[in-house]
Steps between C-alpha positions, in 0.01 A plus 500: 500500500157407391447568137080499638472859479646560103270232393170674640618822404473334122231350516356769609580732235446237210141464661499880407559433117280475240221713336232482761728698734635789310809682614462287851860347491621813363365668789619242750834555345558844537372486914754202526774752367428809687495277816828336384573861495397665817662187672825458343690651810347225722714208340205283567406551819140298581418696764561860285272327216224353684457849701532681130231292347248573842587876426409447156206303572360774719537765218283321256 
């Protein structure tokens, strides 16, 4: 299994640190958990996530 998608997902949040961006990663942190969350049943089903994430996007 590609390790591609942890590595973005930190570099992505350490890009978040720091005092120009406030809470930011903080923020980032607690989406990433309540997705974690409202996906746990799905045992890491792509499909299931990539359709959550489209919901979500529409929502916004």
């Amino acid at each position: 299994m590609s390790q591609l998608p942890f590595i973005v997902l930190l570099r992505t949040l350490n890009g978040l640190a720091g005092p120009l961006h406030g809470l930011a990663s903080q923020e980032v942190l607690l989406w990433i958990n309540s997705v974690m969350e409202d996906t746990e049943e799905w045992k890491g089903s792509l499909s299931q996530t990539v359709l959550y994430l489209l919901n979500y996007q529409a929502l916004i």
